[in-house]
C-alpha positions as CSV (number, residue, x, y, z in Angstrom):
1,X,102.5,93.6,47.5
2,X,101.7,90.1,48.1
3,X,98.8,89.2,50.8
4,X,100.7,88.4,54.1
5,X,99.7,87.7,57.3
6,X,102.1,88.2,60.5
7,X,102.5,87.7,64.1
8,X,104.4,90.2,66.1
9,X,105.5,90.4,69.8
10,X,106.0,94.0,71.3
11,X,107.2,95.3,74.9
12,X,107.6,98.7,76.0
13,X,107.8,100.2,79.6
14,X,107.3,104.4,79.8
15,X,108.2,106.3,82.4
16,X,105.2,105.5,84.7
17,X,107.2,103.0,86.1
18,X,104.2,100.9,86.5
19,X,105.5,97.7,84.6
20,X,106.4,96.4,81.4
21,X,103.9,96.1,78.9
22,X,103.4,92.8,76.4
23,X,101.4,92.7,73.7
24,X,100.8,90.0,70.7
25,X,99.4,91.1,67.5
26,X,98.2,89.8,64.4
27,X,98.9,91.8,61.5
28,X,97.2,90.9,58.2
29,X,97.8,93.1,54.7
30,X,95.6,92.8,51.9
31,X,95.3,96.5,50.4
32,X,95.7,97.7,54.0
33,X,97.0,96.9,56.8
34,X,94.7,95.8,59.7
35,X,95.5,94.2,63.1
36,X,94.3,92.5,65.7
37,X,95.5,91.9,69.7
38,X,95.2,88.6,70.1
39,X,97.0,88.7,73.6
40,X,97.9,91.8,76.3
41,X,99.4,92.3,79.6
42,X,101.2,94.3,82.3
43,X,104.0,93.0,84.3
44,X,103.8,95.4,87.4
45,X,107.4,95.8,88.7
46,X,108.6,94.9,92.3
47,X,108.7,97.8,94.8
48,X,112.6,97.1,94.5
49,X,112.8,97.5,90.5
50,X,110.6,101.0,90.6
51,X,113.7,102.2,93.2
52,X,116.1,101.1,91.2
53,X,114.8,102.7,87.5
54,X,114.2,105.8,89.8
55,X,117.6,105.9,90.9
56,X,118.3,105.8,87.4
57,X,117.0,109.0,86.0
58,X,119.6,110.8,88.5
59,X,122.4,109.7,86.0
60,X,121.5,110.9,83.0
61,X,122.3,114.3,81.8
């Protein structure tokens, strides 16, 4: 595989309902892969967003 070198944006939110989570990451391959977090941060959701993902949990299954 060719050296490379690549710059990736992830988000996630768990069931914590605390926030979303952002993170950017530098990703370099030589003969492994290493990374590095250039960037983080949580989001924290508004009191009204944490009802409404609560609210829906009741509709599934």
């Amino acid at each position: 595989m060719i050296n490379s070198t690549k710059y990736v944006i992830g988000v996630m939110s768990g069931t914590s309902l605390d926030g979303i989570d952002i993170v950017y990451v530098k990703i370099n391959y030589t003969e492994n892969y290493s990374f590095e977090i250039l960037n983080a941060a949580t989001i924290p959701y508004s009191n009204e967003w944490k009802l409404k993902l609560k609210e829906g949990f009741s509709f599934i299954g």
